[in-house]
N, C-alpha and C positions, 0 to 999 in steps of 0.2 A: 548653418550647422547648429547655433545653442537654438533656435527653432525648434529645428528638427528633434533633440533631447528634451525639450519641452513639453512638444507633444506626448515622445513614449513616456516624459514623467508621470503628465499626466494622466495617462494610462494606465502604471502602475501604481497611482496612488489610489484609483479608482477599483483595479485590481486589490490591494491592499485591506478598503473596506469592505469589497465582497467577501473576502477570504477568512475575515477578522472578524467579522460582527457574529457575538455569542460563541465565538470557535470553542470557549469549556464547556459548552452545553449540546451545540448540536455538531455531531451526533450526540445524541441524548446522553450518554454516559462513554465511561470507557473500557474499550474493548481488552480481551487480557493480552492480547498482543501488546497494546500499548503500553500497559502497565508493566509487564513482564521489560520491552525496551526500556521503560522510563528507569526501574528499577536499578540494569546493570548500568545506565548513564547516569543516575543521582552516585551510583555507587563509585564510579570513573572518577565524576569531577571530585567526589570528597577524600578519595580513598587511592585513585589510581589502579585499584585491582575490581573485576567486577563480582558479581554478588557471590561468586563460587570461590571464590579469593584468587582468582588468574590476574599475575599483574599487565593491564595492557594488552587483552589478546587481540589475535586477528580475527577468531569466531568464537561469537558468544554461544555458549552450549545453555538449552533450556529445559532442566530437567522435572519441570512443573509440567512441561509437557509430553516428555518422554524424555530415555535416554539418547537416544540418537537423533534428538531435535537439536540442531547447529545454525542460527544463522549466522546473514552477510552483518560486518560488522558498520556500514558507513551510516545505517542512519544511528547507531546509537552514540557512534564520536560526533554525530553531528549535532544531537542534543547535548552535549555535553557542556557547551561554553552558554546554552542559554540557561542550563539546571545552575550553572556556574555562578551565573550573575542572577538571576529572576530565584523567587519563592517556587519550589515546587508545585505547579497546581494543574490541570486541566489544558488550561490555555498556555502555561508554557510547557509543556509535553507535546502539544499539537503546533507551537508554533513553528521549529523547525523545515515542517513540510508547507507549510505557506511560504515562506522565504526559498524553499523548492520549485515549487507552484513560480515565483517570484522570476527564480534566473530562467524556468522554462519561458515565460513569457517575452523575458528580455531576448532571448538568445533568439527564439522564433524571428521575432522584430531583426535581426542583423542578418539574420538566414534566407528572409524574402525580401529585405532591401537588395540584396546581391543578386537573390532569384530572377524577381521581377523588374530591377533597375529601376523602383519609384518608391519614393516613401509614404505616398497614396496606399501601395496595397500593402504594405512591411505593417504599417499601423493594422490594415484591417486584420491582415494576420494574426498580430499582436493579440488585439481584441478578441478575434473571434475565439481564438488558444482561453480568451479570460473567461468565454461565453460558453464553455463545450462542459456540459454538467461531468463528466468523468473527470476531466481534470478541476474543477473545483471541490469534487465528491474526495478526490486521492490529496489534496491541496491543503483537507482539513482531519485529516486521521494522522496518529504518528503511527504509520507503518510504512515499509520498504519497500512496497509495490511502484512508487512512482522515481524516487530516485535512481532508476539506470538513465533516466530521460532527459535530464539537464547533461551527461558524460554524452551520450547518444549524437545531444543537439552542437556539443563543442567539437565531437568530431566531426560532426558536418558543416560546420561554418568554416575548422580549421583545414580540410579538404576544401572548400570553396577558394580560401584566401590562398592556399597553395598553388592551387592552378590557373589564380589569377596572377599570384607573383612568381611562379617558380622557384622558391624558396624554401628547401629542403627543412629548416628548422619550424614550418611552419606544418610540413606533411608528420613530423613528429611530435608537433603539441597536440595531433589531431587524435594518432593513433595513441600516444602518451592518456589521451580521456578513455580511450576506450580501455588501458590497460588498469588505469585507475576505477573504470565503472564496473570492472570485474569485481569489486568487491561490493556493490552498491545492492544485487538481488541474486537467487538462485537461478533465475533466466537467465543472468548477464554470464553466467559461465558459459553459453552456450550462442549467444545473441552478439557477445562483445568477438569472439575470434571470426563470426559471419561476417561483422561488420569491417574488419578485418580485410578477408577475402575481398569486397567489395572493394576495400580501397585499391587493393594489387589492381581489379580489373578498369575500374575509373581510372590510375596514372597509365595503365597499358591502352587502353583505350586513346587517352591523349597522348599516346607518341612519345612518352616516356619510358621506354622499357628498359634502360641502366640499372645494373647490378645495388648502383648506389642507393637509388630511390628507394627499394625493396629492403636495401636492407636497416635504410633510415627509419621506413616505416614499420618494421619487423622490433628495432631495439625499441621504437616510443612505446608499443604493445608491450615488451616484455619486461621492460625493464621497474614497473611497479611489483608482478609479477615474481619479483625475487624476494618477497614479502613470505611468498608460500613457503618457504625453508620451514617458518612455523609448523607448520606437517607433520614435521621428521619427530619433533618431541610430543606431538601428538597424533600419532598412529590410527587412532581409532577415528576422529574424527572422518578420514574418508571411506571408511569400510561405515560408520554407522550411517553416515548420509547416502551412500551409497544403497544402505538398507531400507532406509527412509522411502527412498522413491523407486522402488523395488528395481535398480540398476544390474542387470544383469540376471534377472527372472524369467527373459523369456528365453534363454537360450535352450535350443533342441536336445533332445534326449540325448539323441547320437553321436554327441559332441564326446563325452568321455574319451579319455585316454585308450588309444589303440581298436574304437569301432573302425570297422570295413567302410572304403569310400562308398560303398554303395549305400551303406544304412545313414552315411553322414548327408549327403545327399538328396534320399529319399527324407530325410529331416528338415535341410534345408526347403526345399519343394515346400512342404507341411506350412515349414515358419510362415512363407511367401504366401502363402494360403490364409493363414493364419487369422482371424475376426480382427484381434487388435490391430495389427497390419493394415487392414482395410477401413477400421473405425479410427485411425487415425486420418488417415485421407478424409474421411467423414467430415472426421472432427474439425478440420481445417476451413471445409466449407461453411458450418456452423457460425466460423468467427468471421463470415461476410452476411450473414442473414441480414437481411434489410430492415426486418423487423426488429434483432438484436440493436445493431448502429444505429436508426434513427428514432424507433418508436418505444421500445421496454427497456434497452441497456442490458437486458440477461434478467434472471430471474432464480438463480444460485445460490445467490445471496445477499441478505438485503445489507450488507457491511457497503456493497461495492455499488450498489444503484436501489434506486427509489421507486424502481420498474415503472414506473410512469411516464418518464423520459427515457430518449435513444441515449445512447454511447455520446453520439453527437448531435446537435441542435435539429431539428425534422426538417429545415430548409437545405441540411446538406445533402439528405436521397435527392436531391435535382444538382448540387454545386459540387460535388465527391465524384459522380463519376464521370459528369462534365470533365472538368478536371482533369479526372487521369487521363484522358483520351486526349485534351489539349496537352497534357505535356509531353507524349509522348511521339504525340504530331510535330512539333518542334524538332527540323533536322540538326543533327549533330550537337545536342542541348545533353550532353551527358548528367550534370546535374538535374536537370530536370527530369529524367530515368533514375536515376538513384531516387528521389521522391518515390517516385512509383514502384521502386523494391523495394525501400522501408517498408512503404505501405504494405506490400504482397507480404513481406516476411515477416513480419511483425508477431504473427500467432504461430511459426513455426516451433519454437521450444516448448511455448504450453500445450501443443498436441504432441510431440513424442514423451512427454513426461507423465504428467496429470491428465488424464481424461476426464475433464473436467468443462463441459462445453456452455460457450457462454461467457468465460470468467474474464472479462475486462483488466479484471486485478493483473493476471498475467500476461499481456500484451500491449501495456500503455505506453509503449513506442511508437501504437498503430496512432494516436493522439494528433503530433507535431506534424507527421506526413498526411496525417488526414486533412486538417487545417490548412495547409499547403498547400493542397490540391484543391481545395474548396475556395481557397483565393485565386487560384490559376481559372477555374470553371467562372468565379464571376468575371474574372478579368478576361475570357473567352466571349462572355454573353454580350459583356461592354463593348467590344470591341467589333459586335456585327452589325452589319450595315443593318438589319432590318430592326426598327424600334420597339417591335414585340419580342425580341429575345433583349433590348437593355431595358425595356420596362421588368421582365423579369425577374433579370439581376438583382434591380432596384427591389423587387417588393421581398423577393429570398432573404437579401439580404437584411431590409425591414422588418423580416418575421422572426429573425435570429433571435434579438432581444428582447421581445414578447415572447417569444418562446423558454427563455433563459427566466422570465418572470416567472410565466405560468410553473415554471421549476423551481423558482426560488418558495413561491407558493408553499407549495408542495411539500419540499424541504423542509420548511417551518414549523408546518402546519400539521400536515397527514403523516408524514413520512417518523417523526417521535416516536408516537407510540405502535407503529411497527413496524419499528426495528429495534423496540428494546429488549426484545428476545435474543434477536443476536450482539447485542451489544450487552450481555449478561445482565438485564434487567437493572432494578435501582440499587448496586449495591452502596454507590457513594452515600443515595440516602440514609443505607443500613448502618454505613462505618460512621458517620457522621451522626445519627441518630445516639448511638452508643458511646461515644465520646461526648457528645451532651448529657447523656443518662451519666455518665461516670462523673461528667465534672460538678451536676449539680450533688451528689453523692458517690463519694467514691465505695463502688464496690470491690467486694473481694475478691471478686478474679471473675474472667470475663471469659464465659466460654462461646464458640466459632465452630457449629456445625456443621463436619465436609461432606453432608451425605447429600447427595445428589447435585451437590454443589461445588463446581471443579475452580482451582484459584485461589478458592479466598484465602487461603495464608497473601499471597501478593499482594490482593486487593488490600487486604487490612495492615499490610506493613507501610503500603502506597501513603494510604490518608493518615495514620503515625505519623508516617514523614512530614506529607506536606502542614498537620495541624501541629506538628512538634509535641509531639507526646508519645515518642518511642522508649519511653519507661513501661508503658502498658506492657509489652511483650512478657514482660514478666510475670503479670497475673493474666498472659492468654492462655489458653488451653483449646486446642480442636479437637473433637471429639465425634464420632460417626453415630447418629442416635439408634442405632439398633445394635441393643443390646446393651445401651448404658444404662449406668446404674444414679438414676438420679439421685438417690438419697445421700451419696457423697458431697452430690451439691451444695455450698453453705448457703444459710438462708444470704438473702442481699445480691448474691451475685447474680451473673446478666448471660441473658443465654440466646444468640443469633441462630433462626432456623430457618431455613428453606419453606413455600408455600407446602409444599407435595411433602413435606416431612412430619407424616403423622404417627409416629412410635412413639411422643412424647404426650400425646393427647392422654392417656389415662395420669402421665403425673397433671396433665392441666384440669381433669375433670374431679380429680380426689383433692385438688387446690395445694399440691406441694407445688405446682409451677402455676405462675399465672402471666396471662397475655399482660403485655406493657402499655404495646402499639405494635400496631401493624404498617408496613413502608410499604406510601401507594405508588400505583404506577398512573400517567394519564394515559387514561384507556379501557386499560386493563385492572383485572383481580391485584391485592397488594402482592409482593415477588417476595415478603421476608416478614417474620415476626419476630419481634426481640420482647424474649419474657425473662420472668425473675423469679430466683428462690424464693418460694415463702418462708416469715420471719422477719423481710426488713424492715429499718424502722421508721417509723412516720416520715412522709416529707420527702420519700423516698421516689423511685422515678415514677410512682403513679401519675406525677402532673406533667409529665412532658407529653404532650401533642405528636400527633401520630405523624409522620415524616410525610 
């Protein structure tokens, strides 16, 4: 046994380094999601209310991005205890979701010791979970996308242990995860009551059909669930989200109060008819392309892959659907079926929601079951008599981790400078640049242009926080350059612009504003110039170095 935790230690401590090294930097900067979560969790651990002054809510409302933008609230309480103890910076905003990343791995490991009864394949599990670039990609961002996945994975280990002891308290720590991963992402409202369902059909399956079991597993689902009372004193929240994801948009004309069955009817037909109706089914197939999962990852968005790499490592187009066809060959293997609906279901919410195809971000529950099944397919190939299907195995499985290199590569290397567009370019260089210009001379007020530039109040109160100089707030000023009046400007003071913002070029060419420095990108043209009133006095920021 202390073997056996030996090994998965060292697993994870191997995991630990992958996940750790440079996490403030790469991704190259941070995205305003992140900032926007770090924000209302600096604001929790110091304050207890988050940045709108709510004390303690259940969803953080984020009107930087709209009004009716609400998220789930579990990963910003889950940054909380590390803003708590650690400096604000990069690396502790992004550590959270490593120590996510962290229990995904562990939990796998106890999922396929029970699956596969050896702790031969429960490691490679373990591993391969460490090996699959999406979840090392979701492992190092502080965003919500990956935490429904550790709730997901406790309810199927706490369903495994159930059915192997019959013990009802066991069938309710399982669905108890899933009522608690209802608060973890916007899919999990719709992924957590499927999974749900699955469990009725797994205990009915095994010859359990008592009133009791149902209704055991029904209170561990609901009973976190009584959390939503929160609602009632905010009303708008489900009409705005609702609006958000245009809930309720497609219903038929004929629907109105007191139309004739026949035009109600003739409507429905229509709906059924209907392009999105069908581009939803579309959309489904999409999230099996073979070229998605093993060779680009999607191509959506570079937040969520490096489109160089698959979803999953390119050894699994051979060990993935191996796999699901050996577990399903497996008689009377109920667990080993639920594998294979994780996997099927996995992309159902993000196609009736967001049509949005491709997006990994919304289906990384497809992750732990894919892994799964790609240890069942080599532990298929191992186990044929003929030694050209276990020489197979062997090189598949040797290609994993060169394959993970050639990604990590990649990662490092190429994948920087582009994706710093979606990761809003260098602004940390800006904020940071400007706090140096301020301290080697303090200027007299610091103006933050938001023209074409969406955030940056966040981004600039972020780096206040973590360099402690949120006295500045007082000499900021944002201002949209079209149609300012620079001559209000006093000489000395500092003025952050966008590259694309040229309304301020004639005060720079008549020399009332003059270039400071320009914040490079590697790659790319610089993404910001911070210039200055002219007037100031010698010594001034002309000698800071361009960021």
């Amino acid at each position: 046994m202390t073997k056996r935790y030996v090994r998965l230690a060292l697993v994870l401590a191997g995991a630990i380094v992958l996940y750790t090294v440079d996490l403030g930097r790469a991704p190259i900067y941070l995205h305003e999601a992140e900032v926007l979560f770090a924000l209302h969790a600096q604001s929790i651990a110091t304050t207890l209310h988050d940045t709108n002054g709510r004390l303690l809510p259940l969803y953080f409302q984020m009107p930087q991005i709209g009004a009716n933008v609400w998220f789930h609230p579990m990963i910003v309480y889950a940054m909380v205890p590390f803003l708590a103890v650690l400096p604000l910076s990069e690396f502790a905003i992004r550590l959270p979701s490593v120590f996510v990343g962290l229990v995904d791995i562990t939990l796998v490991y106890f999922i396929a010791a029970r699956l596969f009864r050896s702790e031969r394949w429960a490691l490679l599990a373990a591993a391969l979970l460490v090996l699959t670039p999406s979840h090392f990609i979701h492992s190092r961002v502080a965003m919500d996308y990956l935490y429904p996945v550790p709730f997901v994975l406790g309810w199927l280990l706490g369903l495994q242990l159930f059915l192997a002891r019959r013990d009802r308290r066991l069938l309710f720590v399982a669905t108890s995860c899933l009522g608690v991963g209802f608060y973890s992402y916007i899919a999990s409202v719709g992924m957590m009551p499927l999974y749900l369902l699955m469990t009725f059909a797994v205990v009915w399956l095994e010859g359990d059909t008592s009133f009791r079991s149902s209704a055991v597993a029904i209170a561990g689902f609901t009973w976190p669930l009584v959390l939503l009372i929160w609602i009632v004193f905010h009303p708008a929240f489900v009409a705005q989200t609702a609006a958000r994801y245009q809930v309720g948009q497609s219903a038929p004309p004929g629907h109105a109060a007191g139309a004739p069955l026949s035009v109600v009817l003739e409507d429905l037909r229509n709906v059924a008819r209907f392009s999105p109706v069908t581009g939803r089914i579309s959309l489904y197939w999409y999230f099996f392309d073979p070229s998605y999962l093993f060779v680009t990852g999607g191509y959506a968005n570079a937040v969520n892959s490096v489109r160089h790499v698959g979803v999953f490592p390119a050894p699994f187009a051979v060990l993935l659907p191996v796999g699901l066809v050996a577990l399903l060959a497996v008689p009377g293997a109920i667990v080993d079926r639920l594998v294979v609906a994780g996997f099927a279901t996995a992309p159902l919410v993000a196609c009736l929601v967001v049509p949005e195809p491709y997006a990994i971000d919304r289906e990384l529950a497809l992750l732990p079951f894919g892994v799964l099944a790609a240890v069942a397919g080599a532990r298929f190939l191992q186990g044929t008599r003929r030694r050209v299907w276990r020489a197979a195995a062997v090189v598949l499985l040797a290609a994993v981790p060169a394959h993970f290199a050639f990604f990590l590569y990649d990662y490092y290397r190429d994948y920087p400078p582009h994706a710093a567009f979606w990761f809003n370019w260098n602004r940390r260089g800006a904020m940071e640049t400007l706090l140096a210009l301020d301290d080697r001379q303090r200027a007299p007020a610091i103006y933050i242009s938001t023209h074409h530039v969406t955030y940056i109040d966040a981004y600039w109160r972020l780096y206040l926080i973590k360099h402690k100089r949120e006295e500045l707030l007082r000499r900021t000023i944002y201002f949209d350059s079209d149609g300012f009046d620079v001559s209000a400007v006093p000489p000395g003071a500092l003025l952050l612009t966008g590259i694309d913002d040229t309304s301020l070029n004639p005060a720079i060419e008549t020399g009332r504003l003059r270039r400071v420095t320009a914040i490079a990108e590697p790659g790319n043209p610089p993404s910001f110039f911070i210039l200055e009133a002219a007037g100031a006095r010698a010594g001034s920021a002309a000698s800071v170095p361009a960021s």
